[in-house]
C-alpha positions in Angstrom: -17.0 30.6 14.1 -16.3 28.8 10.8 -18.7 27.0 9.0 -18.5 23.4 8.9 -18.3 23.2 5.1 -15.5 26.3 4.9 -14.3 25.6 1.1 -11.6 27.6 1.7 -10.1 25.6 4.7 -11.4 22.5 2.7 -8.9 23.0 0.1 -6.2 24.4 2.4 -6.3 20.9 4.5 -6.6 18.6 1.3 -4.3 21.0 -1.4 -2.3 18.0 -2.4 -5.6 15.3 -2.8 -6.9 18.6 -5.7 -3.6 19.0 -7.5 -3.3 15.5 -8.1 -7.2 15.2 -9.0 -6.3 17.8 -11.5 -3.2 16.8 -12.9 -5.0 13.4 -13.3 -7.9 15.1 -15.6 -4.9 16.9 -17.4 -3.0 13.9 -18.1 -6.3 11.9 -19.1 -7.2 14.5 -21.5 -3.7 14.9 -22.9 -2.6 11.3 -22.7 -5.4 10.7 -25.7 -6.0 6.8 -23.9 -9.5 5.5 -23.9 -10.8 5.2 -20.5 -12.0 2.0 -20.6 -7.7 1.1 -21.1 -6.8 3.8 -18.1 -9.4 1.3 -16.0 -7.9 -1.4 -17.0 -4.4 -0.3 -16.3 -5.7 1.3 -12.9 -7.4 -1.9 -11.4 -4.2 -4.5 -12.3 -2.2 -1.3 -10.6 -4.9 -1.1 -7.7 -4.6 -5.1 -6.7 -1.1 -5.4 -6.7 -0.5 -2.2 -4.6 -3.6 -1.1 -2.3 -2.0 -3.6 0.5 1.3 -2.3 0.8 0.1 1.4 1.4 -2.5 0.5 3.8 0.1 -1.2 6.0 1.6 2.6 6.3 -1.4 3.5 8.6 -0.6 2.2 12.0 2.9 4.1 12.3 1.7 6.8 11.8 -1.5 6.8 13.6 1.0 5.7 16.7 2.9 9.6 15.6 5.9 7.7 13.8 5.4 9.4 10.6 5.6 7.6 7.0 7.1 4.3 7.6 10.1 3.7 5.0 11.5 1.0 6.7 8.8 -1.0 4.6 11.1 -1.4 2.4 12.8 -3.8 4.7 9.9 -6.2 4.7 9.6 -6.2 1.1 12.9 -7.4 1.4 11.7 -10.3 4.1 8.9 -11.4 1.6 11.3 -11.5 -1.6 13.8 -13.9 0.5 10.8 -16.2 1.2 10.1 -16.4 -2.2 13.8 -17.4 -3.0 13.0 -20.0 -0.5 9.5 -21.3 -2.4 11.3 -21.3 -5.2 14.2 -23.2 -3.9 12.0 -25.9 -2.5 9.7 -26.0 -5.4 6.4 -25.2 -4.0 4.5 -24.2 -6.5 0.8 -22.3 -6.6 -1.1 -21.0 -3.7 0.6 -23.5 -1.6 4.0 -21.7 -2.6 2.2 -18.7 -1.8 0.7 -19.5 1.3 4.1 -20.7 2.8 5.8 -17.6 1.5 3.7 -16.0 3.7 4.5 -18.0 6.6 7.8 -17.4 6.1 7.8 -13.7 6.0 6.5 -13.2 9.4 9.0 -14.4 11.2 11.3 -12.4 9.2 10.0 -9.2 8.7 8.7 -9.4 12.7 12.3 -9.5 13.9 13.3 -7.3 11.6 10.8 -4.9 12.6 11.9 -5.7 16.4 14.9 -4.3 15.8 13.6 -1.2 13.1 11.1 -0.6 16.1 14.0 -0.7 18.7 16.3 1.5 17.2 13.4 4.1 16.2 13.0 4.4 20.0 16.4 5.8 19.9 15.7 8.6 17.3 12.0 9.8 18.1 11.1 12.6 16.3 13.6 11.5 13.5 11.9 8.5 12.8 10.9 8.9 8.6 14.9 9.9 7.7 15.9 7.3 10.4 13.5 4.9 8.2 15.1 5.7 5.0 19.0 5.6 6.3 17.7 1.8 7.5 16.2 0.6 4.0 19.2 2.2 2.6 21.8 -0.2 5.2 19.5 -3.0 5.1 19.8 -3.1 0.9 23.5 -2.9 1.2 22.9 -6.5 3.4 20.5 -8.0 1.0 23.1 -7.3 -2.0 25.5 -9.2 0.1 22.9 -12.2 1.3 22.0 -12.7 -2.8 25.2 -11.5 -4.5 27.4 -13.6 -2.1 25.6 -15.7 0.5 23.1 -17.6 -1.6 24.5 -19.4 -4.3 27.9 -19.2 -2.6 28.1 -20.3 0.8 24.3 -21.6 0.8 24.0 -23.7 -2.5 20.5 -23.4 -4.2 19.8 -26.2 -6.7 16.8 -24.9 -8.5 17.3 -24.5 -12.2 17.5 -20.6 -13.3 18.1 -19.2 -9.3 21.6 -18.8 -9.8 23.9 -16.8 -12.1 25.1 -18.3 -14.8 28.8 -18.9 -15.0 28.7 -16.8 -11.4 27.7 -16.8 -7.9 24.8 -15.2 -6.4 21.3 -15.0 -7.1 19.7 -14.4 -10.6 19.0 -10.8 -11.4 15.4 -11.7 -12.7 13.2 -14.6 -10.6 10.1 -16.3 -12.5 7.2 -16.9 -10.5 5.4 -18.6 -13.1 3.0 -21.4 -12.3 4.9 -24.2 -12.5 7.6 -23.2 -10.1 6.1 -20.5 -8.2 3.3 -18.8 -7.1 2.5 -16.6 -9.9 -1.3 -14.9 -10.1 -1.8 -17.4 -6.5 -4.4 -15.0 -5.2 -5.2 -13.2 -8.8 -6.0 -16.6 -10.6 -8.1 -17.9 -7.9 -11.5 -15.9 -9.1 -11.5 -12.9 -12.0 -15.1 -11.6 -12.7 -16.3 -8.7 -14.9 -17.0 -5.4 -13.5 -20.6 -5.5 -13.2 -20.5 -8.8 -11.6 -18.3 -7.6 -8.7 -19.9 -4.7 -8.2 -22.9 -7.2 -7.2 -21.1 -9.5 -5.0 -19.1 -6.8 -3.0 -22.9 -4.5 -3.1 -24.5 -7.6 -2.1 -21.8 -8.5 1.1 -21.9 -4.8 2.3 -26.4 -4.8 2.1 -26.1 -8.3 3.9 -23.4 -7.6 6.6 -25.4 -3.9 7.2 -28.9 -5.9 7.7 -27.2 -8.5 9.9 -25.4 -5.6 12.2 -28.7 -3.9 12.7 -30.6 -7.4 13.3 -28.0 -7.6 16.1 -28.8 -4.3 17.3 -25.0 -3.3 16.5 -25.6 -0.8 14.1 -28.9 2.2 13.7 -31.6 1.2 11.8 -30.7 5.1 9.5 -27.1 4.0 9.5 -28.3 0.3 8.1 -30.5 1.5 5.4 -28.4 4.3 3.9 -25.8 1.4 3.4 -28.8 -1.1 1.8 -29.7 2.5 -0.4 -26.3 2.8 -1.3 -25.7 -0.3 -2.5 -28.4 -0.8 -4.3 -27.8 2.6 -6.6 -24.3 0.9 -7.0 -25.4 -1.7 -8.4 -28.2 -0.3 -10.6 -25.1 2.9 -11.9 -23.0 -0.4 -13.1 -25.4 -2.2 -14.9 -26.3 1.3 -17.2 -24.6 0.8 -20.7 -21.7 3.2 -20.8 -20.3 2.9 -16.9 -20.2 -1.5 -18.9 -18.4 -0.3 -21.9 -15.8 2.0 -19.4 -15.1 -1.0 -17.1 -15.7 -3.2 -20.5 -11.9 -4.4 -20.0 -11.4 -4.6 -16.6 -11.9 -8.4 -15.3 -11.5 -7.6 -11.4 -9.1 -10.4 -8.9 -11.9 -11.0 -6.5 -9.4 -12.8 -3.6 -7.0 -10.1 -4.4 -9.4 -7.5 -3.1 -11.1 -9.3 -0.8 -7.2 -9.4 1.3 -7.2 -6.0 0.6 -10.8 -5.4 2.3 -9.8 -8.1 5.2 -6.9 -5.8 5.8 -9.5 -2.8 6.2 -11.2 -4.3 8.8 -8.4 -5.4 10.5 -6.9 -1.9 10.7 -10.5 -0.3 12.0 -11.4 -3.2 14.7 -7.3 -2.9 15.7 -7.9 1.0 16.5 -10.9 -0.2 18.2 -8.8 -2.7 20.9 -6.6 -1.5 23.8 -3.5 -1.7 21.6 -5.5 0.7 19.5 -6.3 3.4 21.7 -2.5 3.0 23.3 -1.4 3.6 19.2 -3.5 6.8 19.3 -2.6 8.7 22.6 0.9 7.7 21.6 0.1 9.2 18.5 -1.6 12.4 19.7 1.6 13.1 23.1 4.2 10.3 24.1 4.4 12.6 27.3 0.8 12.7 28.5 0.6 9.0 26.6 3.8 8.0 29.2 1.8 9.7 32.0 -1.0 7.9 32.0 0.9 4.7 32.6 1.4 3.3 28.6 4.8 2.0 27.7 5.7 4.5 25.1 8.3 2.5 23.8 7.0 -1.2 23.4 3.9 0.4 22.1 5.6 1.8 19.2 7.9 -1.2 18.6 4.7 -3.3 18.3 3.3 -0.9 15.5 6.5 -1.1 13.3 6.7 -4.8 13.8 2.7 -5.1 12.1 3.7 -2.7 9.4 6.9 -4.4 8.8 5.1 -7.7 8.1 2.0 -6.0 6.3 4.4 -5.1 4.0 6.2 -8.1 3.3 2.5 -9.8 2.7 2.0 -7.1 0.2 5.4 -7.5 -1.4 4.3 -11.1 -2.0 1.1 -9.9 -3.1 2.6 -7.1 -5.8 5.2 -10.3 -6.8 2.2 -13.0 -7.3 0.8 -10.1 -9.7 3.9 -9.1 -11.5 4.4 -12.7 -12.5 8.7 -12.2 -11.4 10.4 -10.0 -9.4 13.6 -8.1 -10.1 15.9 -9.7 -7.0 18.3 -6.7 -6.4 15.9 -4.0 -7.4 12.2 -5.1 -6.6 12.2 -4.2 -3.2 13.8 -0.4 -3.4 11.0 2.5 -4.4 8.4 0.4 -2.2 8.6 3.0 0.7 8.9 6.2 -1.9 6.0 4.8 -3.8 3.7 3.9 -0.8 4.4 6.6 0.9 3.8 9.1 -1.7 0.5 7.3 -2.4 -0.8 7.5 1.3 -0.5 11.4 1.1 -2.0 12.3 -2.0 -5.3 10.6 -0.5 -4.4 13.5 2.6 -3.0 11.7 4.8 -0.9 13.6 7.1 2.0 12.3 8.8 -0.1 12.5 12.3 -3.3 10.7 10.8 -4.5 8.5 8.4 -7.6 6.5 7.1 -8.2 3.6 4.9 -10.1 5.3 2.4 -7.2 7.9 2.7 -5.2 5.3 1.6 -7.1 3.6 -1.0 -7.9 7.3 -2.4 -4.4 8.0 -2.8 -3.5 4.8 -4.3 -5.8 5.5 -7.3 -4.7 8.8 -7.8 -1.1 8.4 -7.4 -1.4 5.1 -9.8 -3.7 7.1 -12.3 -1.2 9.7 -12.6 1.4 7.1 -13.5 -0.5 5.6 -16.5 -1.2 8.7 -17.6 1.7 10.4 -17.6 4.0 9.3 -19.9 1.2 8.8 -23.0 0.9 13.0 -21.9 4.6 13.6 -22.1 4.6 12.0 -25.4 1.5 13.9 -26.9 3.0 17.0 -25.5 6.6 16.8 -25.7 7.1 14.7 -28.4 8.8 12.2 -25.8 7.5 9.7 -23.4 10.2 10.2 -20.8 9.3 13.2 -19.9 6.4 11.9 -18.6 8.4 9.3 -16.3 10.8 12.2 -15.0 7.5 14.0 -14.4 5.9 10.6 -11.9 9.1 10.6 -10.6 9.5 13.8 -9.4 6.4 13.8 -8.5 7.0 11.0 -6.2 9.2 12.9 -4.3 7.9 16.1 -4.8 4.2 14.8 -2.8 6.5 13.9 0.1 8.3 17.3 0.4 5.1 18.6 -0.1 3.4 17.1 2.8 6.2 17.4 5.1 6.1 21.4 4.3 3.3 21.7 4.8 2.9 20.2 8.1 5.3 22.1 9.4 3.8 25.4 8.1 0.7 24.3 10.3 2.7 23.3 12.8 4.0 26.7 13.1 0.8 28.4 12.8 -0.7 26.5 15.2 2.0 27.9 17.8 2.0 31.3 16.3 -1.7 31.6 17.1 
């Protein structure tokens, strides 16, 4: 019998997670940035991307694998935007109705993503890709030709000058879009979030047990943890690492409401059905569950997860590039998800979140390394890139190598 804290099976289940902790270290060291910058960089990186690779989770608890078609609802969210834009809505308004728009959008176009992936089970991640892949081809064709063309837009700077088609670069900024809608709304100092998050965990714990909903150990260890939280980011040199980092309070808060969502949905009937889909379609199917609608309904809440966290990675960035914005958003997210060790059979928020900070670390780091080391900065961004793609291939071989030993033994 193994022991429950096997260090050797640890590390076998969570190999990826420890080579990018270590290449992170590595490329800290090497990189020669302050930390207090690399916090900086990682929290701007962290509000603008945590959403998008949580909205990975439900596919792939429902045993559809990494979800590229994503990258099809990134697309939704950017055509909204067009639309803000067009209309001149401007602020969190603009913002707000961008989001409005996209669900519509990215629901039927998850309708159909979901549809067709019922026609290739078992082949659903490449099936994703091939689909962002067609679906860009479209878009090109909607901006390039479509809008400006045969659907005027009369906004100053949406069009190409002297040309057709959409601009190559749209500006979000204040007073025509939605630029920093959510970010804008509150921005407080380290130490000062770390209170009000410490302080809404302590409250909600106290409340839950009050209710009787949660143990009175379970309630406490949450009041104990918070409180050495709080106390760790008041001490002088965890203030002068997070010294530049002013944190987007609304930003995260969506992040956290997403969180929730994601554990109370597992907790429904639509939930459960997303799991023993997830664990056998066959016994799943047996036991009277509609394979088939049950996975459609998981792409369509990923598709439009994503397009709300395409609007929020757009409202951060200030402008999006229109014909190239949307494209690495399932590579990226995807790649994130694992490194936290996800698999593509399960996966957790903190998975998520984990992996989003160490896939985004290793991209701040990496090129200031390549320089140091090389004596050129690319290097370093051929490095995160192959890396990108390298995680995936990774995590798909060795699931399979699991796979097979699982039937060997």
């Amino acid at each position: 019998m193994r022991s429950k804290w096997d260090i050797r099976e640890i590390l076998q289940k969570n190999a990826v997670t420890v080579m990018f902790v270590v290449l992170c270290i590595i490329g800290l060291i090497c990189s020669g940035q302050t930390v207090s910058y690399v916090m900086y960089e990682l929290f701007g990186r962290l509000s603008r991307n945590a959403f998008i690779v949580l909205a990975l989770i439900i596919p792939i608890v429902a045993g559809m694998g990494i979800n590229f078609a994503i990258t099809i609802g990134a697309m939704a969210a950017q055509i909204a935007a067009l639309w803000v834009i067009e209309w001149g809505i401007s602020g969190l308004s603009g913002f707000l109705v961008a989001m409005l728009m996209t669900m519509p959008i990215a629901a039927f176009f998850g309708f159909l993503i979901g549809k067709l992936m019922n026609k290739m089970k078992g082949q659903e991640m490449i099936g994703g890709l091939i689909l962002g892949y067609f679906a860009n081809g479209l878009y090109q064709l909607l901006f390039l030709f479509i809008f400006g063309n045969l659907i005027p837009l009369k906004a100053p700077g949406l069009v190409i000058k002297g040309s057709t088609g959409v601009a190559n670069t749209i500006d979000l900024s204040t007073d025509r879009g939605f630029k920093y809608a959510l970010d804008g709304l509150l921005r407080v100092s380290f130490s000062t979030a770390v209170l009000i998050i410490c302080g809404i965990i302590a409250v909600g714990a106290m409340v839950l047990f009050a209710r009787k909903k949660m143990e009175k150990k379970k309630a406490f260890t949450y009041g104990g943890i918070c409180v050495a939280t709080i106390v760790v980011a008041q001490l002088p040199f965890v203030k002068n690492i997070f010294s530049m980092v002013t944190v987007p309070m609304v930003t995260f808060f969506v992040v956290g409401l997403l969180c929730i969502f994601n554990n109370a949905l597992m907790k429904t009937k639509i939930g459960q059905q997303f799991r023993a889909v997830g664990q056998n379609r066959t016994v799943a199917n047996a036991s009277g569950i509609n394979v088939d609608r049950v996975r459609v309904i998981a792409i369509v809440i990923s598709t439009v997860l994503a397009g709300w966290g395409q609007l929020i990675f757009v409202q951060n960035m200030g402008s999006f590039q229109t014909y190239g914005a949307h494209e690495q958003v399932g590579l990226y997210a995807g790649a994130a998800i694992l490194v936290g060790g996800a698999s593509i059979k399960k996966a957790t928020n903190g998975q998520a979140l984990l992996g989003c900070i160490l896939f985004h670390l290793l991209f701040i780091v990496a090129p200031s390394a390549g320089k140091n080391l090389f004596g050129d900065a690319a290097i370093g961004e051929y490095f995160r890139v192959f890396i990108s793609y390298g995680v995936i291939a990774l995590a798909l071989v060795m699931y399979a190598w699991g796979d097979y030993k699982k039937k060997k033994n």
